[in-house]
C-alpha positions as CSV (number, residue, x, y, z in Angstrom):
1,X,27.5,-12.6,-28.0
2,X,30.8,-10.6,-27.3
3,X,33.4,-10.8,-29.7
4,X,37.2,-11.6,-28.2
5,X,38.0,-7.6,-28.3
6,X,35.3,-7.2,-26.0
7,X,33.3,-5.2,-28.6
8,X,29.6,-6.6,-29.0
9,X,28.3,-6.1,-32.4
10,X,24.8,-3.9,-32.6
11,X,21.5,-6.1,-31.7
12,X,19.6,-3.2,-34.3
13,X,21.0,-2.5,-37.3
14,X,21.0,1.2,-38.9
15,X,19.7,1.0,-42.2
16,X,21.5,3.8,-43.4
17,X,24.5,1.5,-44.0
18,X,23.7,-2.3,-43.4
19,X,21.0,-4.5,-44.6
20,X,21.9,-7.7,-42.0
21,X,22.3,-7.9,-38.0
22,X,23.5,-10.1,-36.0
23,X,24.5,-12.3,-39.4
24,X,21.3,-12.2,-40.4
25,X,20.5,-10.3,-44.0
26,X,17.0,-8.2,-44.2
27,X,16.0,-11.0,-47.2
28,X,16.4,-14.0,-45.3
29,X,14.3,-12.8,-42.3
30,X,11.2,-11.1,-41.2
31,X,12.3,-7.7,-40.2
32,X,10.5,-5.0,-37.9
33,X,11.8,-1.3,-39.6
34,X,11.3,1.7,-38.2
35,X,11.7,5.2,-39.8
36,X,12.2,7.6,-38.2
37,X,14.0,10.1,-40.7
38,X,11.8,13.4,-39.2
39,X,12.1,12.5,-35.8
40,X,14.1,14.4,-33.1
41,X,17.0,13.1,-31.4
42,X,14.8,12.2,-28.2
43,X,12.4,9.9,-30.2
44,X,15.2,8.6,-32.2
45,X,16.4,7.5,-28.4
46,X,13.4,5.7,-27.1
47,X,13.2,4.1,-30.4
48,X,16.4,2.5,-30.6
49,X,16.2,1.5,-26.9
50,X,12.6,-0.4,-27.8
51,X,13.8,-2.0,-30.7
52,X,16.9,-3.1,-29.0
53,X,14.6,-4.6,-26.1
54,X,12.6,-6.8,-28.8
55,X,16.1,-7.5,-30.6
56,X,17.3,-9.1,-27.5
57,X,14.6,-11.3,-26.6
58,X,15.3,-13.3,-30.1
59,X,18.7,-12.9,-29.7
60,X,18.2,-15.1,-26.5
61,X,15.8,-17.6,-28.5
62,X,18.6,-18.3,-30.7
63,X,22.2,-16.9,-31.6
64,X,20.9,-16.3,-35.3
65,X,17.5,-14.6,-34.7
66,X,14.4,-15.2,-36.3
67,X,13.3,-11.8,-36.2
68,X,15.7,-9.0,-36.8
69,X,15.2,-4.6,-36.2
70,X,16.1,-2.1,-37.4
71,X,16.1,1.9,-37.5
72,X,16.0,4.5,-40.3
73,X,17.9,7.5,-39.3
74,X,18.0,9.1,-42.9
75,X,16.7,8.6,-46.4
76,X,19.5,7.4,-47.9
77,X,21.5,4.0,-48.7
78,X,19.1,0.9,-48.7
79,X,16.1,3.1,-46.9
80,X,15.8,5.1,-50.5
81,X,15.7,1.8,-51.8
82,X,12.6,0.9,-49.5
83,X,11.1,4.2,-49.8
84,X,10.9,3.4,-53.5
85,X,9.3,0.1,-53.2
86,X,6.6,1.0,-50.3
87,X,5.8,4.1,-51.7
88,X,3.2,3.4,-54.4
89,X,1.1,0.8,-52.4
90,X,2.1,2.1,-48.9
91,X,1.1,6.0,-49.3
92,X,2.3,9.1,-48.5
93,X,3.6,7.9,-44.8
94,X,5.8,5.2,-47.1
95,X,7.2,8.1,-49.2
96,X,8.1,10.6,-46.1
97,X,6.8,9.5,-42.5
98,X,6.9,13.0,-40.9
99,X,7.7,13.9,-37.5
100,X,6.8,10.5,-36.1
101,X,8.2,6.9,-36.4
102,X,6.6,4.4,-39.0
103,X,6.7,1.3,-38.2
104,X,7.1,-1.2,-40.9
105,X,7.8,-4.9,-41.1
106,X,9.7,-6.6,-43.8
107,X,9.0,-10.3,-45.2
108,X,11.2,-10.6,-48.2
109,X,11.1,-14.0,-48.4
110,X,7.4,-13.9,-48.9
111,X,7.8,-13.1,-52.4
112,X,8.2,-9.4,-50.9
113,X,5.7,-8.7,-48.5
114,X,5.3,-5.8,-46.1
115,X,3.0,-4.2,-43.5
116,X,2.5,-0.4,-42.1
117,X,1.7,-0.3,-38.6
118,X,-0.9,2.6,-37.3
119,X,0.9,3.2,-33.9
120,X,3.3,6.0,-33.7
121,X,4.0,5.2,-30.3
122,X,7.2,3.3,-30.5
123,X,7.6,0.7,-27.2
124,X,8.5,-2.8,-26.6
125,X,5.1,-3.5,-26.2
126,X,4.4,-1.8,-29.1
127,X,6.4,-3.7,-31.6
128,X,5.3,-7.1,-30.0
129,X,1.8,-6.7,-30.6
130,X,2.8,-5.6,-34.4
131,X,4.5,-9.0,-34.6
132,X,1.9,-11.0,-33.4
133,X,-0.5,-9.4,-35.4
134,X,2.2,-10.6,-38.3
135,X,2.1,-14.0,-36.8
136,X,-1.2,-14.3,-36.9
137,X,-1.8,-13.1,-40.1
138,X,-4.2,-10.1,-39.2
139,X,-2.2,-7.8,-41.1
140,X,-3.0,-6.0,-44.2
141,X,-0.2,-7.4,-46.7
142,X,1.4,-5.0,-48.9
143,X,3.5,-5.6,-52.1
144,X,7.0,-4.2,-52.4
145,X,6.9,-2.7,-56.5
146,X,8.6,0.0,-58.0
C-alpha cells in the first residue's frame, strides 16, 4: 500500500534497525531471515530482490502478512541479538555465516522456534520451498537459548 506522500514503506525489513514490516513485529509472525553479513554487494542484490518477490505475494494475500522477510546486512542491532540465541544450537553458520547467505526462519510465537536452511542459493523459489518445508513440518526445529 502507498502512503498519501507517495512513499511506499519497504515489503523486507533490514534487520539492522527494525524488528516489524509492513506493521507486522518479528514476534507475532513467522519470519524467513536471511544473513548475509559476509556477502558482497551483488549477492546482497539478488537477495533482497528474492525476498522482496516472496514478500509481495503475502502482501497480496492480505494487507497484514502472514509471513514477513527480512535481510541481515551487518551483525549488529537485533541480528547480534539472534546471533546470540542461534548460535549454541545452530552452529558455527549461526555464529558467522561466511561468504554466503543463511537462510533462517523465525517462529517466535512457538515458544521460540527456528530452522537453518541448507541452500545458499537465495531465489524465490528458493525461499518457497523453505516455507513449505515449515508448513509441513519437515524441518528440523531449533530452540532460540542464550
Amino acid at each position: 500500500k502507498v502512503h498519501e506522500e507517495g512513499w511506499e514503506p519497504p515489503v523486507v525489513g533490514d534487520l539492522t534497525n527494525t524488528a516489524d514490516v509492513m506493521g507486522v513485529d518479528i514476534n507475532s509472525a513467522p519470519a524467513v531471515v536471511v544473513r548475509a553479513e559476509g556477502c558482497d554487494d551483488d549477492t546482497i542484490e539478488e537477495v533482497e530482490k528474492a525476498l522482496e518477490v516472496v514478500a509481495r505475494e503475502y502482501i497480496a494475500k492480505s494487507e497484514t502478512p502472514e509471513l514477513i522477510c527480512f535481510v541481515s546486512k551487518k551483525v549488529a542491532g537485533i541480528t547480534e541479538q539472534l546471533v546470540a540465541l542461534t548460535k549454541k544450537e545452530g552452529g558455527p553458520r549461526c555464529n558467522m555465516p561466511g561468504d554466503e547467505p543463511l537462510m533462517m526462519l523465525f517462529d517466535i510465537r512457538d515458544n521460540g522456534a527456528f530452522y537453518v536452511s541448507p541452500e545458499t542459493n537465495i531465489t524465490p523459489d528458493t525461499i518457497r520451498a523453505f516455507i513449505k518445508e515449515f508448513e509441513a513440518g519437515s524441518l528440523k526445529r531449533m530452540q532460540l537459548q542464550r
